[in-house]
VMD Tcl script that builds the backbone (N, CA, C; Angstrom):
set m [mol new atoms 180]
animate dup $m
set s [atomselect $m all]
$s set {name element resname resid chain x y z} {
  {N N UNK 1 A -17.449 -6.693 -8.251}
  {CA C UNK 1 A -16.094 -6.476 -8.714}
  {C C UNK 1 A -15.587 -5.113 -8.292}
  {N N UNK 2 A -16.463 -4.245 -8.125}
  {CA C UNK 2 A -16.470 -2.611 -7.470}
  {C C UNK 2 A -15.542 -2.733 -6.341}
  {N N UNK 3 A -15.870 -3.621 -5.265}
  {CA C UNK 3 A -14.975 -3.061 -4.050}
  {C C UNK 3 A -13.470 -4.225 -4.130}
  {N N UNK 4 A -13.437 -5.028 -5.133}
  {CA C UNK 4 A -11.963 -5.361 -5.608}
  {C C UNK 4 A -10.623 -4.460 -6.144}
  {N N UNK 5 A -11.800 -3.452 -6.824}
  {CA C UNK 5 A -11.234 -2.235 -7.272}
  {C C UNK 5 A -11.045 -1.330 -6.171}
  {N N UNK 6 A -11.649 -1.612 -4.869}
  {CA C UNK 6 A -11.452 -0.249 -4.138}
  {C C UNK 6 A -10.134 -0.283 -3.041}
  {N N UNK 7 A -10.507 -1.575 -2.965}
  {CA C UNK 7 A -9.093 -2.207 -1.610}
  {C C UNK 7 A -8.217 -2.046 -2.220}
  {N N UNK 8 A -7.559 -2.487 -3.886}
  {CA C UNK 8 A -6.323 -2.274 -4.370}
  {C C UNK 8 A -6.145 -0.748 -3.705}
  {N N UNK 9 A -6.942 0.452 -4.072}
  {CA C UNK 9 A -6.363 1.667 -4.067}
  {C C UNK 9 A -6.360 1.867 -2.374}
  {N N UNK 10 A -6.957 1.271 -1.653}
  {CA C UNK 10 A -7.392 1.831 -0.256}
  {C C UNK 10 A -5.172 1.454 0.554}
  {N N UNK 11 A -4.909 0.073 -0.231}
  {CA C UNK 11 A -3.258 0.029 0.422}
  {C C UNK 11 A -2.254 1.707 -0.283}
  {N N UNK 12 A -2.944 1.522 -1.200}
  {CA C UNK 12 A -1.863 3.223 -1.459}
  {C C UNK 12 A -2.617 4.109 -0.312}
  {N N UNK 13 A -3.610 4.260 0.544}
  {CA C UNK 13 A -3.878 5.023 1.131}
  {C C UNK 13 A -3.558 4.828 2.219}
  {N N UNK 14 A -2.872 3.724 2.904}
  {CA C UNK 14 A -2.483 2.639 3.961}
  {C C UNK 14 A -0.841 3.271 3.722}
  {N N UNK 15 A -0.393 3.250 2.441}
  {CA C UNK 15 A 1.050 3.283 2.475}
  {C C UNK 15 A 1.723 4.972 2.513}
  {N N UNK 16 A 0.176 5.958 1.911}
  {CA C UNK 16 A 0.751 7.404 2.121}
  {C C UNK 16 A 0.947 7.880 3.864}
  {N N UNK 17 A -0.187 7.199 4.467}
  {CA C UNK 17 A 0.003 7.279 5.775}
  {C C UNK 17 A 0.962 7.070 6.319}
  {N N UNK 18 A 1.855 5.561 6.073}
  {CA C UNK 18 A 2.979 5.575 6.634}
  {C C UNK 18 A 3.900 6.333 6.253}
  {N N UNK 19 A 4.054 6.362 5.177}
  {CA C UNK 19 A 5.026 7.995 4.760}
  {C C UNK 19 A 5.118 8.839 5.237}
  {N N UNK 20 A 4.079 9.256 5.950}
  {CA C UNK 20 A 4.400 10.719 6.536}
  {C C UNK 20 A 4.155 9.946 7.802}
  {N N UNK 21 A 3.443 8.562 8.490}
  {CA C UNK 21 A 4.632 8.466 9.630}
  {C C UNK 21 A 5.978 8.260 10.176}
  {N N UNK 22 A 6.451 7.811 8.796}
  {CA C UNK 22 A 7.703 7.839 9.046}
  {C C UNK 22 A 8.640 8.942 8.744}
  {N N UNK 23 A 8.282 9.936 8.223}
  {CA C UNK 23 A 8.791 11.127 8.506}
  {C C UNK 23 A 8.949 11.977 9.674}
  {N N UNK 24 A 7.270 11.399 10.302}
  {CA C UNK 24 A 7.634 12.099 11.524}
  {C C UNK 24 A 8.412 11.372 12.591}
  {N N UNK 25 A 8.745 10.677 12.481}
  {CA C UNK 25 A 9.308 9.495 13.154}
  {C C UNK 25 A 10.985 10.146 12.638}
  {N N UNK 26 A 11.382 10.188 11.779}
  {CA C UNK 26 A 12.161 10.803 11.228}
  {C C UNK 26 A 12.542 12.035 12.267}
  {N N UNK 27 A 11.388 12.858 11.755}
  {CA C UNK 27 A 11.607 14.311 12.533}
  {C C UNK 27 A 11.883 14.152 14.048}
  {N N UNK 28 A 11.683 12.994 14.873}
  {CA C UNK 28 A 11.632 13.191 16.098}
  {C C UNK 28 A 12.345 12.207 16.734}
  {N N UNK 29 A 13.458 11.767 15.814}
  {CA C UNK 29 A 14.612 11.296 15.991}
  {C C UNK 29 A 14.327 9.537 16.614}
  {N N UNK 30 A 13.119 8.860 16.628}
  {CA C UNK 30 A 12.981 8.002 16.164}
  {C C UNK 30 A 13.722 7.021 14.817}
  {N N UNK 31 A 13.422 5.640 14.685}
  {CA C UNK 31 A 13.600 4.500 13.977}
  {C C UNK 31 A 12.073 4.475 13.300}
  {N N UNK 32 A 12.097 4.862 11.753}
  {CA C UNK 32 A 11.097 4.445 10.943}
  {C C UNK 32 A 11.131 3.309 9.927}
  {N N UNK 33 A 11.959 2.320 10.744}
  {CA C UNK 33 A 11.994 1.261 9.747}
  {C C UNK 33 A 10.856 0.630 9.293}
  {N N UNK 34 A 10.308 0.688 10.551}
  {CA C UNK 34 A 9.248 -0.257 10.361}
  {C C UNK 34 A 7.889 0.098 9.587}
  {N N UNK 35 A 8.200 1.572 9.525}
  {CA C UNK 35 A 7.003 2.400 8.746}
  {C C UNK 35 A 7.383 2.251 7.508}
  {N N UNK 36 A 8.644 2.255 7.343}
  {CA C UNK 36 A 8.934 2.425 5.495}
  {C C UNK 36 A 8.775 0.823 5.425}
  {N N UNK 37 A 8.788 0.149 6.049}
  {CA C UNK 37 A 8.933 -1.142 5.400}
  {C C UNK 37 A 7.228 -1.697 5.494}
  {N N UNK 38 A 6.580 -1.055 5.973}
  {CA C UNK 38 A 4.820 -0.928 5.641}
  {C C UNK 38 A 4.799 -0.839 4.510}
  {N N UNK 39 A 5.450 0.465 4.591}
  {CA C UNK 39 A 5.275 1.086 3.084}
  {C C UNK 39 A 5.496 0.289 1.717}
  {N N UNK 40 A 6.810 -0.200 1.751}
  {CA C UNK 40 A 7.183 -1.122 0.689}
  {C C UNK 40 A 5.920 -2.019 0.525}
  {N N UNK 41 A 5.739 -3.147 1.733}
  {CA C UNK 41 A 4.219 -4.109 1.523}
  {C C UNK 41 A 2.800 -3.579 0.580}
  {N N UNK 42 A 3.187 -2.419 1.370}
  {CA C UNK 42 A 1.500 -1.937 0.892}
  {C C UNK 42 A 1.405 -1.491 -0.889}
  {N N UNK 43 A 2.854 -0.810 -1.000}
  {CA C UNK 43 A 2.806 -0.862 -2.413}
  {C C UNK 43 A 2.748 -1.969 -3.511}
  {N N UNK 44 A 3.397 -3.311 -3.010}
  {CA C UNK 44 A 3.828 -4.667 -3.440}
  {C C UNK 44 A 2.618 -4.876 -3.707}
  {N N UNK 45 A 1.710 -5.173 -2.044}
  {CA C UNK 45 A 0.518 -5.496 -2.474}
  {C C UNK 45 A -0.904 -4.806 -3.471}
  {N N UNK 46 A -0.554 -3.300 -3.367}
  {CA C UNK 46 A -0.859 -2.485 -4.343}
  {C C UNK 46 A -1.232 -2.979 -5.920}
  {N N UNK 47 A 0.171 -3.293 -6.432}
  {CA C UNK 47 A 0.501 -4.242 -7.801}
  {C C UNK 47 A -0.250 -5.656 -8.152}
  {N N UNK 48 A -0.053 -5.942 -6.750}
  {CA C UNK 48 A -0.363 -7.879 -6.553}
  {C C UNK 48 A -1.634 -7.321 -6.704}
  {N N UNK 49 A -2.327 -6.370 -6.032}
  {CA C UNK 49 A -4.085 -6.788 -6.177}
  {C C UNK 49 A -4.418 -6.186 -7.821}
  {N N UNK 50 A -3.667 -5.057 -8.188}
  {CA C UNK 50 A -3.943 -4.972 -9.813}
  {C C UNK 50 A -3.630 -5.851 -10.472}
  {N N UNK 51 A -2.849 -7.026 -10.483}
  {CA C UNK 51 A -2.767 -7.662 -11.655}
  {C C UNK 51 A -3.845 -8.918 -11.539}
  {N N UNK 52 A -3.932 -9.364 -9.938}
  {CA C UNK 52 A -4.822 -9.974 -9.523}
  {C C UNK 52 A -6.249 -9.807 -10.053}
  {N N UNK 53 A -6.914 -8.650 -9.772}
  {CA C UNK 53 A -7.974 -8.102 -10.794}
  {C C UNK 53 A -8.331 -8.247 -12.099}
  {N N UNK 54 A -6.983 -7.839 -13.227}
  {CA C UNK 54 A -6.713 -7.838 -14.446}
  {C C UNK 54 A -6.649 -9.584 -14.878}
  {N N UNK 55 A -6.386 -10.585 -13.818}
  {CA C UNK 55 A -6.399 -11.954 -14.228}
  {C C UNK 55 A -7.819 -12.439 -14.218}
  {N N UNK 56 A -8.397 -11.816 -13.055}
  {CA C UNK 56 A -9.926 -11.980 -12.906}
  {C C UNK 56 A -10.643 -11.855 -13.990}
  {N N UNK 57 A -10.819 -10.800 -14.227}
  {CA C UNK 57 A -11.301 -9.831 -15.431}
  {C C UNK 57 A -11.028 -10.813 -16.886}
  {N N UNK 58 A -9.921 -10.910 -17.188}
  {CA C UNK 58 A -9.709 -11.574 -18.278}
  {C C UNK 58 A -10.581 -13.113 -18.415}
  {N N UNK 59 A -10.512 -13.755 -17.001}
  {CA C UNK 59 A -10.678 -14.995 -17.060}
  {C C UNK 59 A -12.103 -14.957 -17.719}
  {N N UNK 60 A -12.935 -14.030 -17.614}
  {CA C UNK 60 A -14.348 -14.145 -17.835}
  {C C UNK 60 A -14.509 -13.912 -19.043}
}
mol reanalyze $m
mol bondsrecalc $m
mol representation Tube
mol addrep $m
């Protein structure tokens, strides 16, 4: 159940990355749509795998 717990947190670490690629993308007069819109997923899925967990957990 350990590394169920670890992937949820590993997309917030997936989604800080794109943050600051899309800043720099930002900074260098680039289109970071596509980075912020990583971003959005990774947080979504962020949620989806905590509650996912928390249904697990309960079921037992």
């Amino acid at each position: 159940m350990g590394i169920f717990k670890f992937t949820a947190y590993l997309y917030l670490v997936v989604a800080a990355f794109f943050v600051y690629d899309g800043i720099m993308r930002i900074q260098a007069g680039e289109a970071p749509y596509m980075s912020f819109a990583i971003v959005a997923v990774c947080i979504f899925m962020f949620f989806f795998r905590k509650s996912q967990i928390k249904k697990f957990q309960n079921r037992r």
